[in-house]
TIKOLNU-883665 format. One line per field, with one value per residue (C-alpha): residue number from 1; x, z, y; residue in three letters; chain. Coordinates in Angstrom, 2 decimals, padded with zeros to 5 digits. Example, Ala and Ser with C-alpha at 12.3 -4.5 7.8 and 13.67 -1.06 7.14 Angstrom:
<rs>
k [1	2] .
X [012.30	013.67] .
Z [007.80	007.14] .
Y [-004.50	-001.06] .
r [ala	ser] .
c [A	A] .
</rs>
This chain:
<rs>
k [1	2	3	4	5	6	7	8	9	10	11	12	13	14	15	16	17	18	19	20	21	22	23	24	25	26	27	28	29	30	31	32	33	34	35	36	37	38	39	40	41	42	43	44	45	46	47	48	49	50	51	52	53	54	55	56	57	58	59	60	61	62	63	64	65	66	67	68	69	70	71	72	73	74	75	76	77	78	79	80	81	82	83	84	85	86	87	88	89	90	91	92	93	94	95	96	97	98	99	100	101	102	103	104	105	106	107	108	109	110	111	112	113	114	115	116	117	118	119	120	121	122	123	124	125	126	127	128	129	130	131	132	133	134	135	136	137	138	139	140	141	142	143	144	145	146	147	148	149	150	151	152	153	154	155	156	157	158	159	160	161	162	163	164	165	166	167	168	169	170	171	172	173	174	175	176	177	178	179	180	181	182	183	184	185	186	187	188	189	190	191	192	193	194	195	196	197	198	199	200	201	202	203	204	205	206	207	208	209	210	211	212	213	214	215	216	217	218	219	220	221	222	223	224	225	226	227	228	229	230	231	232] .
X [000.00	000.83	002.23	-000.26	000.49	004.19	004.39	008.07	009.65	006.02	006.13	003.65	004.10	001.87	003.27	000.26	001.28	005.10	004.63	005.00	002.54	003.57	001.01	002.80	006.21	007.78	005.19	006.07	003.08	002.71	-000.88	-001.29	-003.67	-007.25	-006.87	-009.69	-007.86	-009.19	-006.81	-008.21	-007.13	-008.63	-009.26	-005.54	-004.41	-003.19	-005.20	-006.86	-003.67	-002.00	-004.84	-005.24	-000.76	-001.51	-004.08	-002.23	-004.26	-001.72	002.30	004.33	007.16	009.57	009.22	007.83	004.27	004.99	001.63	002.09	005.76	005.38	006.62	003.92	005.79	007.84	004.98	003.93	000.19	-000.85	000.86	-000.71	-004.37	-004.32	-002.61	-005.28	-007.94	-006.67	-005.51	-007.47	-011.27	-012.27	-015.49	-015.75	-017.92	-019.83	-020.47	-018.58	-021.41	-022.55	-025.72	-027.07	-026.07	-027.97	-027.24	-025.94	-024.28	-022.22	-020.91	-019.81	-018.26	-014.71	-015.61	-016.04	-012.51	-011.29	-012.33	-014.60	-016.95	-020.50	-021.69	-018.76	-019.95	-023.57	-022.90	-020.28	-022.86	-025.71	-023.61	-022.38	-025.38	-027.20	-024.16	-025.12	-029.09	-029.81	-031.01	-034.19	-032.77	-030.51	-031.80	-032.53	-030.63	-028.50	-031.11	-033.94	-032.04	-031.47	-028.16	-027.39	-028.32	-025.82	-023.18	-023.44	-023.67	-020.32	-019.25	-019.78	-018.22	-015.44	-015.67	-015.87	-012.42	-011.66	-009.20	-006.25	-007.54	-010.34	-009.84	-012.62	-012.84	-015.03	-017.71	-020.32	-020.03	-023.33	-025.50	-027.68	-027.26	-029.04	-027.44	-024.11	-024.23	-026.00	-022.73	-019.83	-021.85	-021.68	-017.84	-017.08	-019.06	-016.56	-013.27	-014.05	-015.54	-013.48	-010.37	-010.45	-008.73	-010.55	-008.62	-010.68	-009.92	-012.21	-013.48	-016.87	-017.02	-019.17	-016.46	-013.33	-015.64	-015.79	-011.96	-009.94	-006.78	-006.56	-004.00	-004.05	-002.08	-001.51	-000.03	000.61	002.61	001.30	001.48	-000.01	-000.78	-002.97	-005.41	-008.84	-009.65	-014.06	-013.22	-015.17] .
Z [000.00	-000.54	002.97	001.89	005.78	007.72	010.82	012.36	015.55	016.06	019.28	020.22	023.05	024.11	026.70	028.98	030.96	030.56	032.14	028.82	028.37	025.93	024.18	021.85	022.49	019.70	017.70	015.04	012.62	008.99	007.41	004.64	001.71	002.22	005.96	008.51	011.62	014.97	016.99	020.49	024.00	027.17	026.79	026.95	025.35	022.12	019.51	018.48	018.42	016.47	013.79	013.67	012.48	010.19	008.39	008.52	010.80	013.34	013.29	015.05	017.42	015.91	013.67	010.58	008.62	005.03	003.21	-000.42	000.23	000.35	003.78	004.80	007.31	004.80	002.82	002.85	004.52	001.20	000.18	002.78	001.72	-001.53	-000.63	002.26	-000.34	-003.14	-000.66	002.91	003.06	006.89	008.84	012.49	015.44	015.20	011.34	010.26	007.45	006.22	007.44	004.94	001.98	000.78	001.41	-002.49	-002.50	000.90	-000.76	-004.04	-002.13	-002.23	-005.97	-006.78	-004.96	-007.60	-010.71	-011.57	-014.06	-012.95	-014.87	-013.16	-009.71	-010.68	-011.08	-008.14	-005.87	-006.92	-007.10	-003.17	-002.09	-003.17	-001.97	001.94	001.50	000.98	-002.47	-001.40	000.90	-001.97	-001.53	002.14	004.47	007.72	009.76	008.05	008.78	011.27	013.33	011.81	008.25	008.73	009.49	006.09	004.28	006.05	004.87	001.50	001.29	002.95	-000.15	-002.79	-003.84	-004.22	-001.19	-000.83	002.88	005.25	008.73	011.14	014.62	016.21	014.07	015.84	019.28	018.70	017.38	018.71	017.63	014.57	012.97	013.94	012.69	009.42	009.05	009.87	007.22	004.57	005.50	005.80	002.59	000.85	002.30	001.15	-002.42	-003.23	-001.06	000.31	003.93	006.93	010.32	013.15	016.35	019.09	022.13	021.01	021.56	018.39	016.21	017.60	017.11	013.10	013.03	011.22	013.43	016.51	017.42	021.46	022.72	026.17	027.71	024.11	023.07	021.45	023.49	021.53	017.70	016.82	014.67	015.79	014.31	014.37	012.60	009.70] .
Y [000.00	003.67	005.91	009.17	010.26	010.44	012.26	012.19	013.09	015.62	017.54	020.22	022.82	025.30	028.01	028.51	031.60	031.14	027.33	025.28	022.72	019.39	018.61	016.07	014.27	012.81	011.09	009.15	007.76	006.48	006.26	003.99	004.44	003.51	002.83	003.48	004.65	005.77	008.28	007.45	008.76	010.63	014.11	016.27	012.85	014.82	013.31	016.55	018.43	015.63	015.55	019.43	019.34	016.56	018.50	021.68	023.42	023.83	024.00	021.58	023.09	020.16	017.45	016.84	015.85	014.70	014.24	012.55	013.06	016.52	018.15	020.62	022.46	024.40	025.62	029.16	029.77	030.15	027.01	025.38	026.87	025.37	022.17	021.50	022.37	019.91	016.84	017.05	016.75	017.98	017.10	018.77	017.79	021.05	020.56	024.12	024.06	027.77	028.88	030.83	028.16	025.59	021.37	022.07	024.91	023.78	020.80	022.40	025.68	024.24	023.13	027.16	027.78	025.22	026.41	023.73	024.36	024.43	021.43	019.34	020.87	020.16	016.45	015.81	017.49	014.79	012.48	012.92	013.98	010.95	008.63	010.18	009.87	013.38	013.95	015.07	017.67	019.18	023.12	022.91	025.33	023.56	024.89	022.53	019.56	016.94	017.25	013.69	015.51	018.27	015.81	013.68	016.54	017.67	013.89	014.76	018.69	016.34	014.52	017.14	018.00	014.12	014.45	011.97	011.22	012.41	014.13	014.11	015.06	013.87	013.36	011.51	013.49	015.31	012.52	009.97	006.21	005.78	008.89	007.81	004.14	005.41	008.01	005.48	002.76	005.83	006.21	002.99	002.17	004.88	003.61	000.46	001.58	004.37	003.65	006.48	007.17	008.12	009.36	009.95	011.51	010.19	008.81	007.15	003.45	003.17	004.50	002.92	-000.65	000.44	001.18	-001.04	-000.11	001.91	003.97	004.91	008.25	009.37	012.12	013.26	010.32	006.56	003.75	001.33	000.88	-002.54	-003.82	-004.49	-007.43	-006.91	-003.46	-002.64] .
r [unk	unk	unk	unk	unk	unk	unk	unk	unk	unk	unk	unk	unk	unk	unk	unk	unk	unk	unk	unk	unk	unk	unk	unk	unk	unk	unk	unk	unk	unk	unk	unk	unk	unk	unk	unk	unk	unk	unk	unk	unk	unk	unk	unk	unk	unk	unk	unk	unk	unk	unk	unk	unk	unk	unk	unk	unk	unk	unk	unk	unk	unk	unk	unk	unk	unk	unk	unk	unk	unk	unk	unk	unk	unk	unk	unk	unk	unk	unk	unk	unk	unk	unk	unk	unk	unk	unk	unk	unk	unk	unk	unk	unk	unk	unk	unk	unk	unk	unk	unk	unk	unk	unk	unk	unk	unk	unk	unk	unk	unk	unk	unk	unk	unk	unk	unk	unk	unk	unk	unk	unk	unk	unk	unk	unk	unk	unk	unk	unk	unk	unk	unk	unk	unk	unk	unk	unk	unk	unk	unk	unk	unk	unk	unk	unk	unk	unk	unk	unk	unk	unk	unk	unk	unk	unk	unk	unk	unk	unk	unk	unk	unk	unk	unk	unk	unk	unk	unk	unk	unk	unk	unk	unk	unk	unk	unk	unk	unk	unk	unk	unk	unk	unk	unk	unk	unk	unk	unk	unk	unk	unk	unk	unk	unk	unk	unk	unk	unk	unk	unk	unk	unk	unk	unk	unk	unk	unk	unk	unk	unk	unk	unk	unk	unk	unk	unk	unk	unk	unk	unk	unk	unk	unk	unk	unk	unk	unk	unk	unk	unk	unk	unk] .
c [A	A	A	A	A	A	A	A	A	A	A	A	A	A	A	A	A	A	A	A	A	A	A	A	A	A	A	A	A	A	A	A	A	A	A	A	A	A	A	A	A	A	A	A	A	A	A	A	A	A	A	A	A	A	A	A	A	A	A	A	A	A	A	A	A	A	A	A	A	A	A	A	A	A	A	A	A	A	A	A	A	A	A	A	A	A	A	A	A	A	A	A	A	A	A	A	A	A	A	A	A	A	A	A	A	A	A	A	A	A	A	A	A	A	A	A	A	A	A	A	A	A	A	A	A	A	A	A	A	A	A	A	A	A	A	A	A	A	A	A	A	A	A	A	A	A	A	A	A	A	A	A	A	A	A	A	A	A	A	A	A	A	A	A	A	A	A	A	A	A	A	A	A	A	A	A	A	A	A	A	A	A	A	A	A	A	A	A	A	A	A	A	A	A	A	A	A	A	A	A	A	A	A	A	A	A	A	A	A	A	A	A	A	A	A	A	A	A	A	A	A	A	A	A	A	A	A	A	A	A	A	A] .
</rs>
């Protein structure tokens, strides 16, 4: 399999009122393609932190995060704007979608930063859209849908770009059962389909059971990296 992710030697330190506070120690990782990989841990474990670096929305005080090869941490913000745009789809526990923009025009927003032409957007939409179960909920607003809606439809702006790899933190925190199951099948369904790589960062039971391997950080460092063997 192809390494799309290599994080090396990653430390993190925040300076909380001059008392520095380690967030991540020396964290070494590789990510293969089409893996389905949990990032699990207590709260002020480091998983968050270490997913935010690997997607490029944080800086690393040392180390390194090569993505496709490609060393992220020597790109320019810009750089790093349209990288994360072409590479690294994103779904967030509180769904980041735009209010005032339809299920539609949410999914294909990242399409427009593109260039892509509208009938490409037009058919990539419908196309994701109808992968997640929403077709029928194409021009409704986030505020007409369910919280379970807003999520898949966060899945499939995620999706848009045709990302390398999918970063989600936790994704499921805000839904109820049904919603969540009906979510990680969609994912799952896609990682298997379209091998394309999920990495979660989470503490629900429910996803870490889907995971095909889960890697466990403490005390921002990993202290164990297996495969769970009932994974999906």
């Amino acid at each position: 399999m192809k390494e799309v992710i290599k994080v090396q030697a990653i430390k993190k330190t925040y300076n909380a009122e001059s008392i520095p506070v380690h967030a991540l120690r020396g964290v070494d990782l590789s990510i293969q393609q089409g893996e389905f990989t949990a990032l699990v841990g207590p709260s002020g474990s480091g998983k968050t932190t270490l997913l935010n670096i690997i997607g490029g929305l944080d800086a690393a005080t040392e180390g390194s995060v090569l993505i496709d090869q490609q060393n992220i941490s020597q790109l320019t913000d810009s750089q790093l704007i349209d990288f994360r745009k072409e590479h690294i789809g994103f779904v967030f526990q509180a769904y980041n979608l735009i209010p005032v923009l339809t299920a539609k025009e949410n999914v294909e927003f990242v399409m427009l930063l593109q260039g892509k032409s509208q009938a490409e957007r037009d058919a990539r939409v419908k196309d994701l859209l109808g992968a997640v179960g929403l077709s029928e909920q194409i021009d409704r607003r986030p505020n007409q849908l369910s919280g379970g809606q807003q999520q898949r439809v966060a899945v499939a702006r995620a999706l848009a770009s045709k990302p390398k790899f999918v970063l989600a933190d936790e994704p499921t925190a805000n839904l109820d059962s049904k919603s969540t199951a009906d979510l990680l099948d969609i994912m799952a369904k896609l990682n298997r389909e379209e091998n394309i790589t999920f990495l979660f960062s989470t503490h629900d039971q429910r996803v870490i059971d889907r995971a095909q391997r889960i890697v466990t950080l403490e005390d921002g460092a990993i202290i164990s990296d297996e495969q769970n063997a009932i994974g999906s």
